[in-house]
N, C-alpha and C positions, 0 to 999 in steps of 0.2 A: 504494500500500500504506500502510495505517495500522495499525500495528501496536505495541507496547511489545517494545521488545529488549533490557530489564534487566530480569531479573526478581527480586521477593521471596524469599528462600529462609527465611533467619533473619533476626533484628534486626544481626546483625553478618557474614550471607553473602548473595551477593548473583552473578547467574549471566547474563550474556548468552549470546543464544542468535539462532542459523541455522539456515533450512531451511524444513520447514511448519509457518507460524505455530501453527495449532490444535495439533500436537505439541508444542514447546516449551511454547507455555501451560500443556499440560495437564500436560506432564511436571515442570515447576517447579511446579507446582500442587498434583501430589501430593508431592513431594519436599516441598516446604512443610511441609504438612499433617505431614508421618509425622517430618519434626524436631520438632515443635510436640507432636505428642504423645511424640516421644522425652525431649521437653527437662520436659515437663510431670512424665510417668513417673521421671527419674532426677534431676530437682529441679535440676538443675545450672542457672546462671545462662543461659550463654553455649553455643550448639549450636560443635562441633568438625566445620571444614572438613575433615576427613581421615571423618568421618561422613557428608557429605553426600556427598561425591566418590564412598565405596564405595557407598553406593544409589546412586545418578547412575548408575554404572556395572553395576552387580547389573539396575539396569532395562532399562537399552540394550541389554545383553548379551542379556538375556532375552528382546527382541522382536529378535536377530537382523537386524537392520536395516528390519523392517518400521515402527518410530517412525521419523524423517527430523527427527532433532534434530540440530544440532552445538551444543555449549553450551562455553563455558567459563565455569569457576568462580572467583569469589574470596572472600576475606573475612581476618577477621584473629580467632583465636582466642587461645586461654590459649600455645600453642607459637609465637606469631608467626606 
């Protein structure tokens, strides 16, 4: 297996992830993207890990377990 299991979230969040590769990918892929335009839209500097955690989770929820992600999150925002 070759594969990347840190993945980009924001400039200061940052998500490893288990399970099937192509899930994770894709699922930190869009999670990416929709900080980047959150972060763009509300001008703020730094995306807030308590924002990316409730999509993370709003998504997974949502496919009911048919994505085959396990991810955990980190980073370090304006609250520590």
């Amino acid at each position: 297996k070759n594969c990347e299991k840190i993945h980009y979230i924001a400039p200061n969040i940052y998500c490893c992830g288990a399970g099937t590769a192509a899930d994770t990918e894709k699922t930190t892929e869009l999670i990416s993207s929709q900080m980047e335009l959150l972060r763009m839209n509300t001008g703020d500097g730094q995306s807030r890990v308590v924002t990316a955690c409730t999509m993370l989770k709003r998504m997974l929820f949502r496919y009911q377990g048919y994505v085959s992600a396990a991810l955990v999150l980190g980073g370090c925002d304006v609250n520590g």
